[in-house]
TORLUM-360308 format. One line per 10 residues: for each residue x, y, z of C-alpha. Coordinates in nm, 2 decimals. Example, Ala and Ser with C-alpha at 12.3 -4.5 7.8 and 13.67 -1.06 7.14 Angstrom:
REM residues 2
1.23:-0.45:0.78 ~ 1.37:-0.11:0.71
END
This chain:
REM residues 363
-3.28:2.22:-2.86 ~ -3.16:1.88:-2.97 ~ -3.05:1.66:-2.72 ~ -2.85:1.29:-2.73 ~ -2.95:1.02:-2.45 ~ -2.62:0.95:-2.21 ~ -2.56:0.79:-1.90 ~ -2.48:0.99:-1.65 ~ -2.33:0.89:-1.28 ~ -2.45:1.10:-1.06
-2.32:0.91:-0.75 ~ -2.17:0.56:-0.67 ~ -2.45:0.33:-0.79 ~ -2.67:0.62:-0.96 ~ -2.64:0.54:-1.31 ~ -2.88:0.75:-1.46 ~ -3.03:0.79:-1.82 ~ -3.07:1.16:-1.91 ~ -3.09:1.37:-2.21 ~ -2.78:1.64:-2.27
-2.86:1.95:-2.54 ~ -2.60:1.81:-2.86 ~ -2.34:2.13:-2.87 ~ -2.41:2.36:-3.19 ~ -2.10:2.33:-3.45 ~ -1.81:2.59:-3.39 ~ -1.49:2.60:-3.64 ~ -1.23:2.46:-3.37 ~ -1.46:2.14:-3.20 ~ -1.61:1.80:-3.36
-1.93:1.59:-3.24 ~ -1.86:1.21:-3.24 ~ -2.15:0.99:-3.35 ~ -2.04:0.70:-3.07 ~ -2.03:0.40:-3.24 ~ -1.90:0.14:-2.94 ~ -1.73:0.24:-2.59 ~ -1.53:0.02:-2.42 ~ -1.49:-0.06:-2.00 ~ -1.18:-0.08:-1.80
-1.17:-0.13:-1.44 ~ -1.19:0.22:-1.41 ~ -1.52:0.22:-1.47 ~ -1.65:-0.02:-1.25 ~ -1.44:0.16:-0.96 ~ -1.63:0.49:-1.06 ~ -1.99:0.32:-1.04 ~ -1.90:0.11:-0.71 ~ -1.72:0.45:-0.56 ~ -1.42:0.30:-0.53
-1.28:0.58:-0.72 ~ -1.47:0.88:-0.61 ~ -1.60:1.18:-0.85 ~ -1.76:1.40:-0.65 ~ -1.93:1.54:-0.93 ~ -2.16:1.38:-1.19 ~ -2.02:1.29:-1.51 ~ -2.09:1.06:-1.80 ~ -1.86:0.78:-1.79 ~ -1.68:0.59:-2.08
-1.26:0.66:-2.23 ~ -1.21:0.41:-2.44 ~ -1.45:0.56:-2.77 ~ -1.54:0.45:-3.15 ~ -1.73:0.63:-3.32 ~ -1.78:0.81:-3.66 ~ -1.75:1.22:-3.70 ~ -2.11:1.38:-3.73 ~ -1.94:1.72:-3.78 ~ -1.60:1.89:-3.75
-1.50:2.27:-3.77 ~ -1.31:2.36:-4.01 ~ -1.03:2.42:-3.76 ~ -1.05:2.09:-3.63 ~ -1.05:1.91:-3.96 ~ -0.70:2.01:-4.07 ~ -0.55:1.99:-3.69 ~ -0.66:1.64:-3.68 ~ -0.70:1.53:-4.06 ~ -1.05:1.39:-4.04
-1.39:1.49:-4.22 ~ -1.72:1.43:-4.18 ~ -1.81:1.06:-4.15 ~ -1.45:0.93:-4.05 ~ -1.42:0.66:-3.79 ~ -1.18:0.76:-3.53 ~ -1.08:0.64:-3.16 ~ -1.07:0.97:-2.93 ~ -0.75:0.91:-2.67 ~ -0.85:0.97:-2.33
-0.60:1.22:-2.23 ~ -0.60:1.57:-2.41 ~ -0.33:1.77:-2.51 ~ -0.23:2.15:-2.54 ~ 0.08:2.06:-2.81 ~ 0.24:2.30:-2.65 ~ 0.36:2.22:-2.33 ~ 0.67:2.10:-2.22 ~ 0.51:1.74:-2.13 ~ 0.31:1.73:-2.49
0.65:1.86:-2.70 ~ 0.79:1.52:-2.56 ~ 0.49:1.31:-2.60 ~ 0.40:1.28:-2.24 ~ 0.00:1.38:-2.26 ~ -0.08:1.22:-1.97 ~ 0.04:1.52:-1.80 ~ -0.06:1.79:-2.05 ~ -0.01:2.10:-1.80 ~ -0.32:2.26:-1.99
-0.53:1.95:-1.96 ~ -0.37:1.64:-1.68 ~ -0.59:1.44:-1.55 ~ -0.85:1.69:-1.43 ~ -0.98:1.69:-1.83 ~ -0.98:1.35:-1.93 ~ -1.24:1.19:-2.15 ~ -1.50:1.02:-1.92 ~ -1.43:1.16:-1.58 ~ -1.53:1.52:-1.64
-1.82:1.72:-1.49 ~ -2.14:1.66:-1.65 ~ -2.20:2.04:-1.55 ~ -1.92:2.18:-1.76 ~ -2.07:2.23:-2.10 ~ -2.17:2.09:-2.33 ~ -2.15:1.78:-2.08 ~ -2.14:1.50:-2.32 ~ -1.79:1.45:-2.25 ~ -1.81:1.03:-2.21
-1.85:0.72:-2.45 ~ -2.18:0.63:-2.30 ~ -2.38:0.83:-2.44 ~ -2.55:0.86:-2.84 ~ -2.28:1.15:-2.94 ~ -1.95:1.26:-2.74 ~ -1.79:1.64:-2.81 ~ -1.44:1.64:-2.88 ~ -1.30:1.98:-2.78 ~ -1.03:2.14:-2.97
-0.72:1.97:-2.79 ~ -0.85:1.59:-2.84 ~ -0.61:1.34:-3.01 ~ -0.77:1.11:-3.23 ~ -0.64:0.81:-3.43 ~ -0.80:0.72:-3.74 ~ -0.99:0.32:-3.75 ~ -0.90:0.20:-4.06 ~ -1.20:0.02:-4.28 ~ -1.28:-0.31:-4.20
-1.20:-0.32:-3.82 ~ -1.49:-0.37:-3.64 ~ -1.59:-0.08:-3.41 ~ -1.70:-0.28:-3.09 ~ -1.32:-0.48:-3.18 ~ -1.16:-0.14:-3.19 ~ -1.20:-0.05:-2.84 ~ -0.89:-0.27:-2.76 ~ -0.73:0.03:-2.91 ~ -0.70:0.14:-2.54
-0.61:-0.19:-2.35 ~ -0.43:-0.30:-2.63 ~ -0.20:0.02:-2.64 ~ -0.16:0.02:-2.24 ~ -0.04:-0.34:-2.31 ~ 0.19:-0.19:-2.57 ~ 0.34:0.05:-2.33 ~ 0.31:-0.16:-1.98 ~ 0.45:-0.45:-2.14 ~ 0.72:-0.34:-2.44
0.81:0.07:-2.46 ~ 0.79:0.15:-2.11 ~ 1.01:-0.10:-1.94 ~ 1.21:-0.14:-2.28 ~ 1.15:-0.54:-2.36 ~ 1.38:-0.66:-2.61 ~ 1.43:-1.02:-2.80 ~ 1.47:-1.32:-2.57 ~ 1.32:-1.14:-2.23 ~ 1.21:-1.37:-1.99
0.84:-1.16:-1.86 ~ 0.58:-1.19:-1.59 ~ 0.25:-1.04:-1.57 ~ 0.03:-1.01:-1.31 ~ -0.36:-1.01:-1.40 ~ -0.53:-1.21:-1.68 ~ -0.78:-0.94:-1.77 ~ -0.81:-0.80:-2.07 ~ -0.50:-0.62:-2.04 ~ -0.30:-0.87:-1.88
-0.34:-1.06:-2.20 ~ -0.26:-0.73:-2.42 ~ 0.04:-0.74:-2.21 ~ 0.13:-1.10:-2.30 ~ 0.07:-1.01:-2.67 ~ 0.30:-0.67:-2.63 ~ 0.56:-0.90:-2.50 ~ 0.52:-1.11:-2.77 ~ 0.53:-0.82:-3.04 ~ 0.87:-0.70:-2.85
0.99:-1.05:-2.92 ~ 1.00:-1.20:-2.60 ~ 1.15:-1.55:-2.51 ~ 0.91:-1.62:-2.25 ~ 0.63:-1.47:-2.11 ~ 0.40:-1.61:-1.79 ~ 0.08:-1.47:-1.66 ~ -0.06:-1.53:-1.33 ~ -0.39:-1.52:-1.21 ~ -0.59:-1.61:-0.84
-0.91:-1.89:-0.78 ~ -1.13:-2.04:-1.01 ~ -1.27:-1.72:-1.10 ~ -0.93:-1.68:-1.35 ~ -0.92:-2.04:-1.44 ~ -1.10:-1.95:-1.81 ~ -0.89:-1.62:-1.85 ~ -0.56:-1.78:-1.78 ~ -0.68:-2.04:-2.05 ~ -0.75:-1.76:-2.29
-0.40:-1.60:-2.17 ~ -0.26:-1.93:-2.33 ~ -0.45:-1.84:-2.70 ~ -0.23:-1.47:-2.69 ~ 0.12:-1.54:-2.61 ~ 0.16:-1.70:-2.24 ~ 0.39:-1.99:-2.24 ~ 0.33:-2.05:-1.88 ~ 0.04:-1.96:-1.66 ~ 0.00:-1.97:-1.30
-0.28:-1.97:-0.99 ~ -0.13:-1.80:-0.73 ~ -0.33:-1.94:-0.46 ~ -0.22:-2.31:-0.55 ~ 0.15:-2.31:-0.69 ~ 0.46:-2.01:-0.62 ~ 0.52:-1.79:-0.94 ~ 0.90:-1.78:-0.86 ~ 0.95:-2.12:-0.84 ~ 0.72:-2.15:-1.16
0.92:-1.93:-1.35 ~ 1.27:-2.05:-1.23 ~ 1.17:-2.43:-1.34 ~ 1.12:-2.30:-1.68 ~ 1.38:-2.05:-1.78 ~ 1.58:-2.09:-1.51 ~ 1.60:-1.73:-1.37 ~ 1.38:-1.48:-1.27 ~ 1.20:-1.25:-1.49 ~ 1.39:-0.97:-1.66
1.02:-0.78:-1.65 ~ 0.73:-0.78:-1.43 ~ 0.42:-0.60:-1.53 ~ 0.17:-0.56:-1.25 ~ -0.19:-0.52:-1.44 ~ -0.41:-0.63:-1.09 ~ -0.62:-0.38:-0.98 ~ -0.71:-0.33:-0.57 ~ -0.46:-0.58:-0.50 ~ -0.18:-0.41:-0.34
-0.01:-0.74:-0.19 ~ 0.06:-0.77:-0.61 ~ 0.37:-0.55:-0.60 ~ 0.56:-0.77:-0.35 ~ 0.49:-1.04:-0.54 ~ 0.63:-0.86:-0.85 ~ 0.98:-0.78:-0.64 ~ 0.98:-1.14:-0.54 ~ 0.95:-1.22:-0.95 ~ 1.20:-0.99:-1.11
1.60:-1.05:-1.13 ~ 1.85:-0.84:-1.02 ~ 1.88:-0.56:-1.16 ~ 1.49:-0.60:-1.37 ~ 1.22:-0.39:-1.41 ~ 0.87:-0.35:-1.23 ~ 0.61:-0.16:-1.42 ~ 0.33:-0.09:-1.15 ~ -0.01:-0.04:-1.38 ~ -0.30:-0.08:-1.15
-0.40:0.10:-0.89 ~ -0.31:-0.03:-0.54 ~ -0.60:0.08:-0.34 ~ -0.46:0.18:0.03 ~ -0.41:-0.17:0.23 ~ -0.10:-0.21:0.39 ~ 0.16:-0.46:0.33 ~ 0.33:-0.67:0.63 ~ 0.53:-0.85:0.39 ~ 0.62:-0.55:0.14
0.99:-0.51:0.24 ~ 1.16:-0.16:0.07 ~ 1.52:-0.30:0.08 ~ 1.43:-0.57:-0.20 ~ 1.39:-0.32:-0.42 ~ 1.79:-0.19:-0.32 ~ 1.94:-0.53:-0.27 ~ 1.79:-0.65:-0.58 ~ 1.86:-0.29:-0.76 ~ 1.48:-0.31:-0.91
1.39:-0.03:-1.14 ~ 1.04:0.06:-1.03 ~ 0.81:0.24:-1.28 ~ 0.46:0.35:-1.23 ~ 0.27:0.37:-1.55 ~ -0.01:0.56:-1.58 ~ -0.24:0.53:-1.95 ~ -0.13:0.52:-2.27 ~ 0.11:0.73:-2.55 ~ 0.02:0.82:-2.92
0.25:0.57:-3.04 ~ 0.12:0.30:-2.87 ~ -0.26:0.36:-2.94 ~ -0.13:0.36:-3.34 ~ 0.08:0.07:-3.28 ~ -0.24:-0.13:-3.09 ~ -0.51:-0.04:-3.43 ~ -0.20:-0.18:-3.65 ~ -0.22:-0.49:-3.45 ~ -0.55:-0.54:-3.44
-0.65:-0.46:-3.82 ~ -0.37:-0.69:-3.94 ~ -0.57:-0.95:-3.74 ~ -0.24:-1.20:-3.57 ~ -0.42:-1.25:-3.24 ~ -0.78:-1.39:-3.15 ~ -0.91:-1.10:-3.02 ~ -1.27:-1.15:-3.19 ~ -1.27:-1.43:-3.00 ~ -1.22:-1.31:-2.65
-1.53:-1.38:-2.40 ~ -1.70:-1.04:-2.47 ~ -2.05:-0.87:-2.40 ~ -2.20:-0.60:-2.57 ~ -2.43:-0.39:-2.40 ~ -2.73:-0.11:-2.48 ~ -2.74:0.23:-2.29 ~ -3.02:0.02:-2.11 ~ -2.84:-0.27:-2.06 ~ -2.52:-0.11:-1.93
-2.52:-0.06:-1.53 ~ -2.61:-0.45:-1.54 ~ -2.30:-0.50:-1.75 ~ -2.07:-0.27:-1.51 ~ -2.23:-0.45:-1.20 ~ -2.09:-0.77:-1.34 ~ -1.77:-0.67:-1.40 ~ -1.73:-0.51:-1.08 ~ -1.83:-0.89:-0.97 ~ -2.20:-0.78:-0.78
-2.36:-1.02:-0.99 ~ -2.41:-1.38:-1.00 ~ -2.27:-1.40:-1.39 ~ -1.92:-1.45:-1.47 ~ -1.77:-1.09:-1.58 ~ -1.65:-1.12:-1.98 ~ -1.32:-1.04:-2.02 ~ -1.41:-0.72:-2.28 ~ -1.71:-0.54:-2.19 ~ -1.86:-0.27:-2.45
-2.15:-0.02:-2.43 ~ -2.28:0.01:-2.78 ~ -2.51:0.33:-2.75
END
């Protein structure tokens, strides 16, 4: 039997290099030839065991590759042949459902979370169900977007941060011309944040960041759309943002990740009556200064965002192929099947390098 090489996490810090049996064709399914697969913090929370398994699995949600075959039933559901490049969303979808009928995949009451590309059982076959591996399946309920010709494939896995920015940032919390926005985090998708707040036509947007360690990303944050930027360890967002506009921020978008004393910064940041969008995960730490009645005094709409809708993923390629923001430029690292538990070990920050803000495992 014919088998593909993929990485397979058997445990926190057991990053593995085995060889999976490549799924035979059938009419309803596709095989991906993975051309590039990006990281997220995600992914470096799965290797450290931050975010817990359980199970083995081969990692990687954010994939580019080309079609090596397709059933006929898959072709005309998803309108691809043989040889097209596509990005595979990581969320699958019935079509059927009451969630999916409104465009809410995310929680697909076939599919949910529990099937989502690169975080599902390596023992569930055919087990090439993650971007870091030579070929990915794509079962018969994967939503794909086509990657038009002459967008690179390592450059079009922003498709994912680049759409959560979309959504965090713009459709989600409804920004509009002249909004006065915040975000929290100068990662990767911080910055597609700042350049989704931009796209919605934002007045003024500010990104904050913590220590020396974000002195070069806040920089970059500059290149894509931040007017302001701010270390939170040295100077006080709120009275940042009120010097310049003078007001508060009409949005807040919380992109941090294991930082829960983030959100009370965020309530601190918004205006009456403005939006939070809560986007990273909080981790579990309590909060001695996180007061509840801020949110009702201030009459703060709270939203908790979780991934990323169709329309945002199209609107992200559209961005990116009609090439207005540096992204080629971002700090970036590109790394082998070989190479990549070294590259995930940076960016989880258990090495001695700097982490690049857009990490990619080219298999």
């Amino acid at each position: 039997m014919e088998t593909a090489a993929a990485l397979v996490l058997q445990a926190p810090r057991a990053l593995r290099l085995e060889r999976l049996p490549i799924p035979e064709p059938a009419p309803d399914r596709a095989l991906l030839r993975v051309e590039a697969c990006g990281l997220c913090g995600t992914d470096h929370e799965q290797y450290t065991g931050a975010m817990p398994a359980g199970f083995a699995f081969v990692p990687g949600h954010e994939t580019v590759g080309r079609i090596e075959w397709v059933g006929p039933e898959a072709a005309r559901r998803w309108g691809v042949s043989g040889g097209d490049r596509v990005a595979v969303e990581v969320f699958q979808s019935c079509g059927g459902c009451t969630p999916c009928l409104a465009g809410n995949t995310r929680h697909c009451v076939e599919h949910g979370i529990r099937d989502m590309y690169g975080f599902i059982p390596r023992d569930r076959t055919p087990g090439l169900w993650g971007g870091y591996a030579e070929y990915q399946y794509l079962a018969p309920d994967t939503v794909l977007q086509p990657i038009p010709d002459g967008l690179d494939s390592v450059l079009a896995t922003l498709f994912n941060p680049l759409g959560a920015g979309i959504r965090w940032a713009w459709t989600l919390p409804g920004t509009k011309e002249g909004d006065v926005v915040c975000i929290l985090g100068p990662g990767i998708r911080g910055i597609c944040s700042a350049v989704a707040a931009r796209e919605a036509g934002a007045g003024f947007v500010m990104v904050t960041g913590v220590g020396p360690r974000d002195a070069s990303r806040l920089e970059t944050a500059r290149r894509f759309g931040a007017d302001a930027t701010v270390d939170v360890s040295s100077a006080d967002p709120a009275k940042e943002i009120l010097a310049a506009t003078g007001r508060l921020a009409d949005v807040v978008v919380d992109v941090t990740s294991k930082a829960p004393e983030a959100f009370t910064q965020a309530l601190r940041l918004a205006r009456p009556g403005g939006t939070v969008v809560t986007a990273g995960t909080r981790g579990t730490a309590l909060l001695d200064a996180f007061s509840p009645d801020t949110i009702v005094f201030k009459e703060l709409r709270i939203l908790g965002a979780l991934g990323v809708d169709t329309g945002s993923y199209r609107r992200a390629i559209e961005i990116l192929a009609g090439d207005r923001w540096p992204f080629a430029a971002v700090d970036r690292r590109v790394a082998g099947l070989g190479e990549a538990e070294d590259l995930i070990r940076t960016m989880a920050g258990e090495t001695d390098a700097d982490p690049p803000m857009h990490g990619v495992v080219s298999p």
